[in-house]
C-alpha positions in Angstrom: -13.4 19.9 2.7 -10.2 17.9 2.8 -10.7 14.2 3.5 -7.6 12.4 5.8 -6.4 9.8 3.3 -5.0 7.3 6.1 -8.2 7.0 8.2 -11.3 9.1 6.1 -11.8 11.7 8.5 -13.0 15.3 7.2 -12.1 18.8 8.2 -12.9 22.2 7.7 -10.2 23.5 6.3 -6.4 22.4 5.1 -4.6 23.8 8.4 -7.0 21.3 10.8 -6.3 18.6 8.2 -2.2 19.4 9.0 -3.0 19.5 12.0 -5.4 16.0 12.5 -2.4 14.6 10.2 1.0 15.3 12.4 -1.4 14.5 15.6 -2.3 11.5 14.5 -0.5 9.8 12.1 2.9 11.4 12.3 4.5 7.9 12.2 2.7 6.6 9.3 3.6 9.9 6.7 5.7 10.1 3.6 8.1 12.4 2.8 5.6 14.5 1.1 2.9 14.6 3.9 5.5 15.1 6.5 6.9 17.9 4.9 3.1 19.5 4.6 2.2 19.2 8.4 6.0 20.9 8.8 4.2 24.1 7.8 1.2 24.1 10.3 2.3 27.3 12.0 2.5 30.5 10.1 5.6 31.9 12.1 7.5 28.4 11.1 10.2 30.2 9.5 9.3 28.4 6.3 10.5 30.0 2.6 8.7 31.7 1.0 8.2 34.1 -2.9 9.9 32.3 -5.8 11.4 28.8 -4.6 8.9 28.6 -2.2 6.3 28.3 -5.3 8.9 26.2 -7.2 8.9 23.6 -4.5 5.1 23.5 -4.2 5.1 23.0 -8.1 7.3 20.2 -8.0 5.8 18.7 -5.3 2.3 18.5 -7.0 4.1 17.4 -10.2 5.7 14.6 -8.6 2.0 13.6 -6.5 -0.4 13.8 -10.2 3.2 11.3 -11.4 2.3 9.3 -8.5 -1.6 8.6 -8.6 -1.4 8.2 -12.7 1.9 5.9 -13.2 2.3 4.0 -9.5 -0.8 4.4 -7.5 -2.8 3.5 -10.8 -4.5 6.5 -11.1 -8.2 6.2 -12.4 -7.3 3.3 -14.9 -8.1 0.7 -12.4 -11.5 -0.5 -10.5 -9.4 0.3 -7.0 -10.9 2.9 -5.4 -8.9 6.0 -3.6 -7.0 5.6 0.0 -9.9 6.0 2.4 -12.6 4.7 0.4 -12.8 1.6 2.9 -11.5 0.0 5.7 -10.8 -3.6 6.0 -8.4 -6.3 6.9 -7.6 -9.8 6.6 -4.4 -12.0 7.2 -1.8 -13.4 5.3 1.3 -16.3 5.5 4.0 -16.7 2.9 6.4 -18.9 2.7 9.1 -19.1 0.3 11.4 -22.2 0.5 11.1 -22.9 3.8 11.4 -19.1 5.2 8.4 -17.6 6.2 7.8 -14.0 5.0 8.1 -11.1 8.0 5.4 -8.9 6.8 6.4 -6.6 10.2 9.4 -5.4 8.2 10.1 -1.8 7.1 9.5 -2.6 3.6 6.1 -3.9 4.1 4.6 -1.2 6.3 2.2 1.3 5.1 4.2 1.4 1.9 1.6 1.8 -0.1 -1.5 4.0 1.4 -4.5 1.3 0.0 -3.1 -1.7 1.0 -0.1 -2.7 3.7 0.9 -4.1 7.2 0.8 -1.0 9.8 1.6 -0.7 13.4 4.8 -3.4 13.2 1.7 -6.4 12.6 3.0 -8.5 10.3 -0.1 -10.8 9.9 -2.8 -8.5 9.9 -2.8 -6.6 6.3 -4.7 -3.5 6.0 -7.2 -2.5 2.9 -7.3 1.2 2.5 -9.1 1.1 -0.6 -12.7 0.2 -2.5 -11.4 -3.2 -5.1 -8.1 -4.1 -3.8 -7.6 -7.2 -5.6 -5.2 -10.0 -5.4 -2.7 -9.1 -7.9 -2.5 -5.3 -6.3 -1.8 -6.6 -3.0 0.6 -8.9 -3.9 2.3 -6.0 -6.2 2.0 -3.3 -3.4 4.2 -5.3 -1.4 6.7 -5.7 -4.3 6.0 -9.5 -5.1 5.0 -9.8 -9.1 2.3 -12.5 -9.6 1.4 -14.0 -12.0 -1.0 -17.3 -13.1 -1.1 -19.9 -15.8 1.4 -21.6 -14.4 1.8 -20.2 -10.6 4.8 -17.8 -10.5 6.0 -15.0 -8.0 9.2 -12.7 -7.9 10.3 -12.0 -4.4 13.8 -10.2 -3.7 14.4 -11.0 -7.9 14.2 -14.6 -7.9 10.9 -15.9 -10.0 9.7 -19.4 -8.8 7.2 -21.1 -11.3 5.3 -23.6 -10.6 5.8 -27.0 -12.2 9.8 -25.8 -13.1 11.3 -26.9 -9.8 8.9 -25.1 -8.0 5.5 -25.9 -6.7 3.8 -22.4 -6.2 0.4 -22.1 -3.8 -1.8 -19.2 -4.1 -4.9 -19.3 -1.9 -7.5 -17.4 -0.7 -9.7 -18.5 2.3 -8.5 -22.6 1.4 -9.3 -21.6 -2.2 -6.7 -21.9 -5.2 -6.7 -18.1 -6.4 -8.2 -18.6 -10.0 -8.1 -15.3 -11.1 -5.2 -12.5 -10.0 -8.3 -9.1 -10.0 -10.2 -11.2 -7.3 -11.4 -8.3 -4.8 -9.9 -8.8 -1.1 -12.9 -9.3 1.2 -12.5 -8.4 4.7 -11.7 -11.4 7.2 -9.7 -12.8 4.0 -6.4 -15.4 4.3 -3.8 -15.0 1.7 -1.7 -18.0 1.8 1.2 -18.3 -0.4 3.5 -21.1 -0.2 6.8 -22.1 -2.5 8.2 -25.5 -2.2 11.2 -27.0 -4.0 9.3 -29.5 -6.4 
């Protein structure tokens, strides 16, 4: 019974899942999924015999390449997309600018944890275990701790070297990047020249 990994629901069969998916959630699909829910209808006009088959090959070459080297596969504590539903909010600042999470580069980039629907305070957990660090990396910022230190657009700022860097969760100091996200959670991030 295939499971809809941007909101959980189930269907009876793939074609009502390709059909739930370009109903309702045509604008948040990749590539991949959009190109699925193309093929709906079976007088589409869509190849078919040999390349047809080489395509769908690929294409599930490239998605197992996806789950086991970005997504993180089974490696990690984080569950699959779908596995929960949660959300908090979060305010960075890096020198003065604040960070416009409502940007194309932020939005449902990754399918456990994003901004969606042009929000850019409200993120989106997708995903049992979403921790600090896999937030922070899904939205291409590399964290680290021991000192403070993020990469945003390839500059690293580093706390105590010109830099002080502010990581906190709910007021807190994050202490530890696998802390889970919790729903109703503030990620604050702030990077002042020292």
């Amino acid at each position: 019974m295939p499971e809809c990994e941007y909101c959980g629901a189930a269907h009876n069969s793939e074609e009502a899942h390709l059909k739930h998916l370009k109903s309702e959630h045509a604008d948040e699909l990749g590539p991949i999924d959009k190109r699925r829910v193309g093929g709906t209808d079976p007088d589409d006009g869509l190849p078919t015999g040999p390349i047809a088959l080489g395509v769908v090959l690929l294409a599930s070459a490239a998605i197992v390449g996806y789950v086991v080297f970005i997504a993180g596969g089974s490696a990690d504590n984080i569950g699959g997309a779908g596995s929960a539903h949660y959300h908090g909010t979060m305010e960075m600042t890096v020198t003065g600018d604040q960070i416009d999470f409502s940007q194309d580069k932020y939005q449902v980039q990754d399918r456990r944890f994003h901004f969606e629907s042009r929000d850019g305070t409200e993120w989106h957990a997708h995903a049992t275990g979403v921790t600090f660090e896999y937030a922070m990396e899904s939205l291409g910022f590399d964290v680290s701790l021991s000192p403070n230190s993020i990469t945003v657009e390839g500059t690293t700022y580093t706390d105590g070297e010109g830099y002080d860097v502010v990581f906190e969760i709910n007021g807190e100091p994050v202490t530890d990047l696998s802390y889970v996200l919790q729903d109703g959670d503030h990620v604050r991030i702030v990077v002042t020249e020292a």
